[in-house]
One Martini backbone bead per residue (centre of mass of N, CA, C, O) as a GRO file, in nm:
protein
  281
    1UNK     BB    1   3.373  13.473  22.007
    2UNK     BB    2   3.284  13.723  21.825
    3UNK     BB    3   3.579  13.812  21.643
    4UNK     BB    4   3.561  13.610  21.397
    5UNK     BB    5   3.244  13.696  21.285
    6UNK     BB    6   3.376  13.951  21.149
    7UNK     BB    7   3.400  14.135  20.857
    8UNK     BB    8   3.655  14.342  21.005
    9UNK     BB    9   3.821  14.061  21.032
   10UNK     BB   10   4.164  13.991  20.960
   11UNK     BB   11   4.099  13.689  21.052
   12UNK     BB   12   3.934  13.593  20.827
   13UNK     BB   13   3.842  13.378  20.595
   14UNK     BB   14   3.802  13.583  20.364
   15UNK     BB   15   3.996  13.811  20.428
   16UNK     BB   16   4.225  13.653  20.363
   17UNK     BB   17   4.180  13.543  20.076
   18UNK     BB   18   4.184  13.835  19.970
   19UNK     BB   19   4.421  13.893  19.999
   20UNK     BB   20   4.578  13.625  19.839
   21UNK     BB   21   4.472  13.766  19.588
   22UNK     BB   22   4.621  14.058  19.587
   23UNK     BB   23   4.906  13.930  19.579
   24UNK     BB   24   4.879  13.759  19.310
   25UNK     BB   25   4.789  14.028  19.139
   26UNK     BB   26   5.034  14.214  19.222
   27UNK     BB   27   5.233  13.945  19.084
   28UNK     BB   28   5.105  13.937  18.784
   29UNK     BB   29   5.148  14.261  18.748
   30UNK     BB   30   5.453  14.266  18.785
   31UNK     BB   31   5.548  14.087  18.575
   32UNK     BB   32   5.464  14.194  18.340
   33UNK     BB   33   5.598  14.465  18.332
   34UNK     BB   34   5.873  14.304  18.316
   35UNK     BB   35   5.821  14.189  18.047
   36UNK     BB   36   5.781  14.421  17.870
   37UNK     BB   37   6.047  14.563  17.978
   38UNK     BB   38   6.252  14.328  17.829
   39UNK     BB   39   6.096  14.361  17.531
   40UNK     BB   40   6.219  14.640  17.500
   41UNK     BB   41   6.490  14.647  17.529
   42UNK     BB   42   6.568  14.388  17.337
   43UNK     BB   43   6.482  14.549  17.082
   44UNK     BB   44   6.677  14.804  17.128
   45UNK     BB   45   6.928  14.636  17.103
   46UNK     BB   46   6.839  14.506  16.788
   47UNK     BB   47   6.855  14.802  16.651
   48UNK     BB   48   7.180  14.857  16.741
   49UNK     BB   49   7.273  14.618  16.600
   50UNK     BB   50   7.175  14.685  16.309
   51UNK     BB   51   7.143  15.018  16.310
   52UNK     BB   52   6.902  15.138  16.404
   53UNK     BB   53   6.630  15.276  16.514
   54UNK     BB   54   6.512  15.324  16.827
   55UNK     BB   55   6.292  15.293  17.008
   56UNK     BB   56   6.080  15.379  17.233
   57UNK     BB   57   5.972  15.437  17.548
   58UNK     BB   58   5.776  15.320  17.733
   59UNK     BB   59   5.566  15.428  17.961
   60UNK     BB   60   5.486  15.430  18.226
   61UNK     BB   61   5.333  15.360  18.506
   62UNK     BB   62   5.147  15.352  18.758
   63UNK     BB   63   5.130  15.315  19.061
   64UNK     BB   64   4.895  15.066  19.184
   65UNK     BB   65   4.635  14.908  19.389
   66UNK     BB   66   4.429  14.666  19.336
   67UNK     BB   67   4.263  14.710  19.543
   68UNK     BB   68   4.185  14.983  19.377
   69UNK     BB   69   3.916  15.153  19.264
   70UNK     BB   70   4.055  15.363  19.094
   71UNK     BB   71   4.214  15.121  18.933
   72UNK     BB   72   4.004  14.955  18.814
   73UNK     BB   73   3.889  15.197  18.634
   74UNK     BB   74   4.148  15.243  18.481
   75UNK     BB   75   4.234  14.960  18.388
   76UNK     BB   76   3.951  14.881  18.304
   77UNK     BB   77   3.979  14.746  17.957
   78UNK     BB   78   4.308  14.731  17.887
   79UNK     BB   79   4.469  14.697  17.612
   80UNK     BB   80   4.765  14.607  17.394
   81UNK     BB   81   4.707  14.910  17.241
   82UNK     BB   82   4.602  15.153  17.418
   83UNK     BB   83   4.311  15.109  17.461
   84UNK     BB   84   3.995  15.182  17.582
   85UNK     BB   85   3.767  14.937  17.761
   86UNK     BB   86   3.470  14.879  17.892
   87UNK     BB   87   3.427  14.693  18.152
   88UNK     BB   88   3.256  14.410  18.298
   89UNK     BB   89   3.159  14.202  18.531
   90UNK     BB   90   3.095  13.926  18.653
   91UNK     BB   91   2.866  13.667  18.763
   92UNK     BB   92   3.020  13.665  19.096
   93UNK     BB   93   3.245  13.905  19.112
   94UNK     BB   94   3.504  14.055  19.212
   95UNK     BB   95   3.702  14.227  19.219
   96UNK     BB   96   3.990  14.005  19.256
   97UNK     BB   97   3.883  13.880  18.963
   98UNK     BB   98   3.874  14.052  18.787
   99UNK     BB   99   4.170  14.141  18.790
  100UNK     BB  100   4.284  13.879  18.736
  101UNK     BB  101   4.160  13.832  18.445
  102UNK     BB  102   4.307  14.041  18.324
  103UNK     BB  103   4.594  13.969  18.375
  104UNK     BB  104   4.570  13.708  18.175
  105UNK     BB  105   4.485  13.848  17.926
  106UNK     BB  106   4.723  13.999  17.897
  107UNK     BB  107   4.927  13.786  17.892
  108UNK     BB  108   4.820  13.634  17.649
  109UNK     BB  109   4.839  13.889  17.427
  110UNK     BB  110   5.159  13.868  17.475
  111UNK     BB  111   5.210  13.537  17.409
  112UNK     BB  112   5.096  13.617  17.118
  113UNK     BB  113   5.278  13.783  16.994
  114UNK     BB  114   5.560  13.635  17.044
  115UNK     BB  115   5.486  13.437  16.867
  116UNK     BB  116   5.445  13.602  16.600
  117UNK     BB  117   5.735  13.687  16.594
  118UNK     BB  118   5.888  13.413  16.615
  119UNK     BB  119   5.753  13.342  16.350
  120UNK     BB  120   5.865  13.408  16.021
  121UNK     BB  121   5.537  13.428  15.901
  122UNK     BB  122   5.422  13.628  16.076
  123UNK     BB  123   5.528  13.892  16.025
  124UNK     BB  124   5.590  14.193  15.867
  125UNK     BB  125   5.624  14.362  15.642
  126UNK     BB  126   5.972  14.505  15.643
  127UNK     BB  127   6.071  14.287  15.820
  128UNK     BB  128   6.385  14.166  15.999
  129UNK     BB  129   6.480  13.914  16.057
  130UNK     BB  130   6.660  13.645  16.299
  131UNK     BB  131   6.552  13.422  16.182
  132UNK     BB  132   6.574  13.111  16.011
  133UNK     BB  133   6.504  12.846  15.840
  134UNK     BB  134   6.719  12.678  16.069
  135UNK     BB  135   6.684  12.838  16.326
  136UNK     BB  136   6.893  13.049  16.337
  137UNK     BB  137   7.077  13.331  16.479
  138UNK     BB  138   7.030  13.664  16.332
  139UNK     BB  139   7.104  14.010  16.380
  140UNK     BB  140   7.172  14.112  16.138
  141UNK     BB  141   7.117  14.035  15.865
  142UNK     BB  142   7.086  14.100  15.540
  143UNK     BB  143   7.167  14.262  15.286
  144UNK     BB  144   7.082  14.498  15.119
  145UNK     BB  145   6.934  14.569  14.839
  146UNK     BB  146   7.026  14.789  14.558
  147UNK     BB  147   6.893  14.722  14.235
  148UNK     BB  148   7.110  14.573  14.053
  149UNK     BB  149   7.143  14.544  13.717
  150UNK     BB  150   7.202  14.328  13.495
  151UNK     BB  151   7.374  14.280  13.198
  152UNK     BB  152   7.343  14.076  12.950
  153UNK     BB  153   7.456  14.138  12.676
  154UNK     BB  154   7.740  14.188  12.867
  155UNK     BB  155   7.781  13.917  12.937
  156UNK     BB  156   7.806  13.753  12.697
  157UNK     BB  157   8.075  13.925  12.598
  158UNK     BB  158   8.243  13.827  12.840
  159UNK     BB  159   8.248  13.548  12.820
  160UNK     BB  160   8.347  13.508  12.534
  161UNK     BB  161   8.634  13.664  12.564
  162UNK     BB  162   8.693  13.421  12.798
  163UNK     BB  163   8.690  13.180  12.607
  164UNK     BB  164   8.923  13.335  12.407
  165UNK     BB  165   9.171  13.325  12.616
  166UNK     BB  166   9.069  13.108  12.682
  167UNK     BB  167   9.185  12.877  12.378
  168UNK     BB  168   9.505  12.904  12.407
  169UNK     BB  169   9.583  12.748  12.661
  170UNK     BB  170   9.332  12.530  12.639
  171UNK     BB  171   9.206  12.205  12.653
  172UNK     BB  172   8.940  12.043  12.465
  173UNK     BB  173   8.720  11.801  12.360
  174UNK     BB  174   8.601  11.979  12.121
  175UNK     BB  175   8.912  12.034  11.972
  176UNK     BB  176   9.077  11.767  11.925
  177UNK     BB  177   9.062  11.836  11.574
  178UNK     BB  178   9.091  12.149  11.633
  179UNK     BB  179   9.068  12.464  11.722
  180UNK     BB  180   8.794  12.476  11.534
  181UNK     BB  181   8.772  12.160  11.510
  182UNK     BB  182   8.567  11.948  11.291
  183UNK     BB  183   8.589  11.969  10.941
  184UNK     BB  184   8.566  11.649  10.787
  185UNK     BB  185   8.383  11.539  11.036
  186UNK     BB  186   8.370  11.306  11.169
  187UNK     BB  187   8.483  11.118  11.401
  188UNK     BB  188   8.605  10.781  11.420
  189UNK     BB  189   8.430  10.661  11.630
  190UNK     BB  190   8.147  10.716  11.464
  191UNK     BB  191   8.237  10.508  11.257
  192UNK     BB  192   8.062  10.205  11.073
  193UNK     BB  193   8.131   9.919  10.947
  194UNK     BB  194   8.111   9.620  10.842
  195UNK     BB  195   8.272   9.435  11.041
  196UNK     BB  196   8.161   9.573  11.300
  197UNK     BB  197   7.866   9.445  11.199
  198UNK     BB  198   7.953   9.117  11.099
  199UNK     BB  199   8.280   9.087  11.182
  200UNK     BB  200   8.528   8.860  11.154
  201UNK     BB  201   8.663   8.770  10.913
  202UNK     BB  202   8.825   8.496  10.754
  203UNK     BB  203   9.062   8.409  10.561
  204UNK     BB  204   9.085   8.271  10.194
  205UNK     BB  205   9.406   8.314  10.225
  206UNK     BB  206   9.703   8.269  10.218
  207UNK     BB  207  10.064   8.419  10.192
  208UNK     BB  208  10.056   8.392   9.843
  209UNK     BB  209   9.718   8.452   9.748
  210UNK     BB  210   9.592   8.161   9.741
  211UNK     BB  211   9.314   7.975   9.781
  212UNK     BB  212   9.238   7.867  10.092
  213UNK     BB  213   8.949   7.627  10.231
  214UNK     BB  214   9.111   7.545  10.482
  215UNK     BB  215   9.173   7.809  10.682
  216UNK     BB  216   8.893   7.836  10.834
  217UNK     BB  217   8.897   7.563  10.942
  218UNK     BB  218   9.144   7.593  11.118
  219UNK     BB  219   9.056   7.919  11.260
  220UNK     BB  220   8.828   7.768  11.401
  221UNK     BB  221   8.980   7.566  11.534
  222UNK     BB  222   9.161   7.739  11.710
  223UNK     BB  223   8.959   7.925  11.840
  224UNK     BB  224   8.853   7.692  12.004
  225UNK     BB  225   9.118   7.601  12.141
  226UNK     BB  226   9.127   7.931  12.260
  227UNK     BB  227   8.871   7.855  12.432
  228UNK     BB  228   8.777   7.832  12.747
  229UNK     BB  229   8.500   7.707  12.756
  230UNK     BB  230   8.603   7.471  12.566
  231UNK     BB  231   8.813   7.374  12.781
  232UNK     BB  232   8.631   7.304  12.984
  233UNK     BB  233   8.438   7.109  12.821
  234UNK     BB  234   8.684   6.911  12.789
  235UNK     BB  235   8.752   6.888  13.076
  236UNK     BB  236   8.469   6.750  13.182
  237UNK     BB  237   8.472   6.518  12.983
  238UNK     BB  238   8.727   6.347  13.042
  239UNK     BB  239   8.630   6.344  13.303
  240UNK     BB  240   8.381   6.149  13.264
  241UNK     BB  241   8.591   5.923  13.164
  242UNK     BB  242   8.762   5.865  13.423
  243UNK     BB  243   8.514   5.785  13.580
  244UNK     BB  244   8.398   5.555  13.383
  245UNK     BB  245   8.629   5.384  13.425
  246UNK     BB  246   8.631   5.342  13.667
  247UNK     BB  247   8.391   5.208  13.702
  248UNK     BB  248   8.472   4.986  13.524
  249UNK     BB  249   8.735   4.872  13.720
  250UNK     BB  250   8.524   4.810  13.948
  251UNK     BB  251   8.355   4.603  13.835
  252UNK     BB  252   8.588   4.398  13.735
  253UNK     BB  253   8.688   4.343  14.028
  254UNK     BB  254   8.406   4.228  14.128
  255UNK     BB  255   8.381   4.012  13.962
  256UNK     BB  256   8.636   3.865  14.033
  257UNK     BB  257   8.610   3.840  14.294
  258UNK     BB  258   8.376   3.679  14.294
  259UNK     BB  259   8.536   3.413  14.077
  260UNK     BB  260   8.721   3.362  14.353
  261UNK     BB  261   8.505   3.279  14.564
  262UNK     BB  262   8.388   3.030  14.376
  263UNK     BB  263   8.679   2.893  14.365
  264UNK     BB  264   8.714   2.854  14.614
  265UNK     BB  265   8.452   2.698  14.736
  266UNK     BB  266   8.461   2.456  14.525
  267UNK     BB  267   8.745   2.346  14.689
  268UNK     BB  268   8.652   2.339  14.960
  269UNK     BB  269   8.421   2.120  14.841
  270UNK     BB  270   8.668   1.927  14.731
  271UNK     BB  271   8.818   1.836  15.002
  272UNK     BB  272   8.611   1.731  15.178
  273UNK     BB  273   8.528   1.517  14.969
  274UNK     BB  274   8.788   1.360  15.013
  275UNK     BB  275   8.824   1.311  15.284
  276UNK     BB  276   8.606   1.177  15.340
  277UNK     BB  277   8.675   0.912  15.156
  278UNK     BB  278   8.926   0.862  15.325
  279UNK     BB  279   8.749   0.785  15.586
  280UNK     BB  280   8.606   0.567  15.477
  281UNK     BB  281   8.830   0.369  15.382
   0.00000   0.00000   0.00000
């Protein structure tokens, strides 16, 4: 009963939990080497797929027991430089606590990294992208720029040559009043005279010349009755006569009934007193 309470009992619950964290940490840095592993791979495909020299294999590194006093002192404190920096345990940390520390560290610093090569703006100088602006991925890249600058002067002198090849058989509105332009001025549709702007007066001549005072007066009245306008306005005028007739007309049927009804009734009070009088008799 007392071979539970040893401390050199593997199955004590201190050593128990001892192992799950030696084998989490054993699980954690074998995950991250994997990881490195796999982004060395990544980057020299896509230096071989680019056309570059591919970088060199990161160096191997030795398989050590993480719960090994000896690879604790020699791991302990190395960053993702590959320099090495003496760390010290925090207070109440354990080797297998150490360790799982530094290997989160590692992790994070790899995460941290991984992210800023994603990052379009991340990159440094001179390196070439492989995501774009929209998201993209692009493993060639653009093509390199060459250096060559256009002559500006000799741009210009070809274009001239090709405008004046296109100019033979090309017809554009800017020559319409003749190859070379308009010589005489102005074209036709940009001149207004006083008509356009004061509008068409009627003539005040007859058709043999001499005078009619009356034919403005005509000619005004032609175009009004030739507005449709005027003939709306004609035709609700109309319509309103029409209807105030009617409206006369029903009045004077109600007048008559009415001077019918009261000749019926007058007759009828006439027959009465009629009847009555030959009955008193």
């Amino acid at each position: 009963h007392l071979l539970g309470k040893k401390s050199w009992n593997v199955y004590n619950t201190d050593n128990v939990a001892r192992v799950r964290r030696d084998e989490e940490a054993a699980a954690a840095a074998e995950h991250a080497a994997e990881q490195r592993m796999q982004e060395a791979d990544a980057a020299r495909r896509l230096a071989i797929l680019r056309g570059e020299t591919p970088p060199p294999l990161p160096e191997a590194e030795p398989e050590n027991d993480p719960s090994d006093k000896n690879f604790a002192r020699q791991d302990r404190g190395r960053s993702a430089s590959g320099f090495t920096s003496r760390k010290r345990k925090r207070a109440g940390e354990d080797d297998t606590d150490f360790e799982m520390r530094l290997v989160r560290e590692r992790a994070e610093i790899g995460a941290n990294v991984a992210a800023e090569l994603a990052i379009p703006g991340g990159a440094k100088k001179g390196d070439t992208q492989i995501v774009d602006g929209r998201g993209h991925i692009d493993l060639i890249g653009p093509p390199p720029e060459t250096g060559k600058e256009k002559n500006a002067e000799y741009e210009r002198e070809k274009a001239k040559k090709q405008r004046e090849m296109e100019d033979q058989y090309t017809m554009r509105f800017s020559n319409a009043a003749g190859r070379d332009g308009i010589a005489a001025g102005d074209p036709w549709y940009t001149k207004s005279d006083s008509r356009s702007r004061t509008g068409i007066e009627a003539p005040t001549k007859n058709v043999w010349g001499t005078d009619d005072p009356r034919r403005k007066a005509r000619e005004t009245q032609r175009m009004a009755s030739n507005d449709p306008l005027a003939m709306m306005r004609r035709g609700a005028q109309k319509i309103r006569e029409i209807e105030k007739e009617r409206r006369q007309e029903n009045e004077q049927r109600e007048r008559e009934l009415k001077e019918l009804r009261r000749e019926e009734r007058r007759r009828e009070k006439r027959r009465r007193k009629n009847r009555r009088e030959e009955e008193d008799e």
